[in-house]
C-alpha positions in Angstrom: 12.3 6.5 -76.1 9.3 4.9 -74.0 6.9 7.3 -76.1 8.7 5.8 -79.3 8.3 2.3 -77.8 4.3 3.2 -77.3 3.8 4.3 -80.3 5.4 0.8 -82.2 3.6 -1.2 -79.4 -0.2 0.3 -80.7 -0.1 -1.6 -84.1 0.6 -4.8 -82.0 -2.6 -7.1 -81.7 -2.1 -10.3 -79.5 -4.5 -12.9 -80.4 -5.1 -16.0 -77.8 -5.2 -18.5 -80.8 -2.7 -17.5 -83.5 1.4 -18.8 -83.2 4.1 -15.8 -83.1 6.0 -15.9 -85.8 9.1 -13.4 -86.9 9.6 -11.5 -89.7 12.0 -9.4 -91.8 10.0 -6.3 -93.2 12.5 -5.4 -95.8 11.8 -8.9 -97.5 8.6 -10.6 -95.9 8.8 -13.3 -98.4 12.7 -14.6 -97.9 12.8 -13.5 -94.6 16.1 -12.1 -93.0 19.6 -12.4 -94.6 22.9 -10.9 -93.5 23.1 -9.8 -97.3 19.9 -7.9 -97.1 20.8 -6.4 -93.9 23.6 -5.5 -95.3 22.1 -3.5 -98.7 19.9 -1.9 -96.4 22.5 0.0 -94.2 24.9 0.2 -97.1 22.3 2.1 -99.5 20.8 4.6 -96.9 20.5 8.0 -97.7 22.0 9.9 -94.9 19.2 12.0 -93.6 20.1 16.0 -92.9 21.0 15.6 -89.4 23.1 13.2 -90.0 26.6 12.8 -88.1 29.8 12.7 -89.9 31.7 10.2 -87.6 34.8 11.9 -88.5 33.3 15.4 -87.1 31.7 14.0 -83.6 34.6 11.3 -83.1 37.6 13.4 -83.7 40.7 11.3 -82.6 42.1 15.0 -81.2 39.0 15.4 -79.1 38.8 14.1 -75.4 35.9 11.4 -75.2 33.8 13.3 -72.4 34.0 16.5 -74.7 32.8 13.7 -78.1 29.9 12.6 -75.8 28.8 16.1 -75.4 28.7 17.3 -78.8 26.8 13.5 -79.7 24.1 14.8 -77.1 24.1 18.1 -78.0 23.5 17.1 -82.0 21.1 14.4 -80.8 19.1 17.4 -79.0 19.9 14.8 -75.4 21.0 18.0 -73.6 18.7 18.9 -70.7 17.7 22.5 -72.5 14.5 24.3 -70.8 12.3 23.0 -73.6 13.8 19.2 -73.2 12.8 19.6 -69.6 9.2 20.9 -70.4 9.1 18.1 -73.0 9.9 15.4 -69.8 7.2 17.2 -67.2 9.8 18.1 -65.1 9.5 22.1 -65.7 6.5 24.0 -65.8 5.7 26.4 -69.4 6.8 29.5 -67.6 10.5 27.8 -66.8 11.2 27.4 -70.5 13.0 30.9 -71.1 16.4 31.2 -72.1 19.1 31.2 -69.4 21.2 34.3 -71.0 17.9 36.4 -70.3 16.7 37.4 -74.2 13.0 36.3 -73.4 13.0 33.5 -75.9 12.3 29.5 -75.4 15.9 27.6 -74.4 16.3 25.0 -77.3 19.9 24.0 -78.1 19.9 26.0 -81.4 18.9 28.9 -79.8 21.0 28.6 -76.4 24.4 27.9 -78.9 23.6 29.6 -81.7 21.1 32.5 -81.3 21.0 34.2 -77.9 21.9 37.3 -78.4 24.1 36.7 -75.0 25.6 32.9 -76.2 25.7 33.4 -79.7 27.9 36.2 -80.4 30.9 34.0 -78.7 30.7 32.0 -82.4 31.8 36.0 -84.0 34.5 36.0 -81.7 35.6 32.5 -82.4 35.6 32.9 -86.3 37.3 36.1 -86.2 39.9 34.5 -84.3 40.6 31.8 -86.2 40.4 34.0 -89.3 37.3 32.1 -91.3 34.7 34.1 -92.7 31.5 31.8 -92.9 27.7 32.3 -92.7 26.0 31.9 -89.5 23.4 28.7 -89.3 20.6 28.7 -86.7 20.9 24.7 -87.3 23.9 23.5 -84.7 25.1 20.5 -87.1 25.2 22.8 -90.2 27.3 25.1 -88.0 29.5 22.8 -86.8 29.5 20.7 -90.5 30.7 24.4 -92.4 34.0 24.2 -90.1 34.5 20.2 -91.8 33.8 20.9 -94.9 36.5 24.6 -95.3 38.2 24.3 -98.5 42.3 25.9 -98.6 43.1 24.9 -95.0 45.1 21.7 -94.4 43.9 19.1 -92.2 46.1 19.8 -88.9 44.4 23.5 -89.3 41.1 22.1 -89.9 41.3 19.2 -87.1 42.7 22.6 -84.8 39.2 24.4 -85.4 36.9 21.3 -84.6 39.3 20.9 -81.2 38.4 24.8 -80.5 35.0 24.5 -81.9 34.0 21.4 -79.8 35.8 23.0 -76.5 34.0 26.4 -77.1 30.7 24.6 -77.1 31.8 23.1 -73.8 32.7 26.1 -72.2 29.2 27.4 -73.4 27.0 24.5 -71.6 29.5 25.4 -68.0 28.5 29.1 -68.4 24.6 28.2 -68.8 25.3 25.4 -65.9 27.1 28.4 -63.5 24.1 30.8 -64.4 21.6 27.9 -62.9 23.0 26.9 -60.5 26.1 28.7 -59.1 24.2 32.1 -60.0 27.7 32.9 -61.7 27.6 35.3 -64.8 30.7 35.9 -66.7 31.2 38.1 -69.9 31.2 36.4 -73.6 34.8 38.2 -74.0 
């Protein structure tokens, strides 16, 4: 976010003898009105990656477990390349934690790794869905939402498991850093 804040920050020129004044870039010339900030958010094409609030904020889901899926969508999740990213890891320190040889990004940790990733066969088979496997964790996640024939208590069921598998998932890679812990997938 401070790299963000940079980056707006360089097209900012002070000058010693000009007045600050505000203004509303969606309409320069009328300036800002709760009607126009209004159209704005109301006529938004959601982008890919965006959330369904009804998928992240489940009402059957605990908060703590709803703040981990939000970071983990939102890429917030201190993976090996996140830490790289910060300084705080060296280039070396990036491989995955399940021991494939590849760089630690959340797609990969939760969805690829050959270690990781084959809990998600387990998990469908268990709950008896046949879906395609996504490299892209919100598709993943988003095919669950989005099954057609199930009700809603069955549906609301798999994004409870889905969201506490995922969980279970980030503990296993926590124990293998730092509890030296490995447990089996099954």
């Amino acid at each position: 976010m401070v790299e963000e804040c940079r980056t707006l920050l360089l097209i900012v020129s002070l000058q010693v003898d000009s007045l600050d004044v505000w203004s509303w870039f969606p309409d320069p010339t009328g300036g800002y009105s709760v009607r126009g900030a209004y159209r704005i958010l109301t006529n938004r094409i959601p982008s890919h990656d965006a959330i369904s609030s009804n998928l992240l904020w489940h009402q059957d889901v605990p908060l703590k477990v709803s703040v981990f899926a939000w970071r983990l969508f939102r890429n917030r999740l201190p993976t090996k390349v996140n830490l790289f990213s910060k300084g705080i890891i060296s280039h070396e320190s990036q491989l995955c934690v399940g021991g494939c040889g590849l760089l630690e990004t959340k797609n990969h940790l939760f969805l690829e790794c050959s270690f990781f990733g084959t809990i998600w066969q387990l998990v469908r088979h268990w709950l008896v869905v046949h879906s395609a496997d996504s490299s892209i964790i919100m598709n993943h996640f988003s095919q669950f939402d989005n099954l057609l024939g199930f009700s809603k208590l069955r549906i609301s069921f798999m994004l409870v498991f889905l969201f506490a598998t995922s969980l279970v998932i980030w503990k296993e890679i926590h124990d293998r850093i730092f509890r030296d812990k490995k447990n089996s997938p099954i």
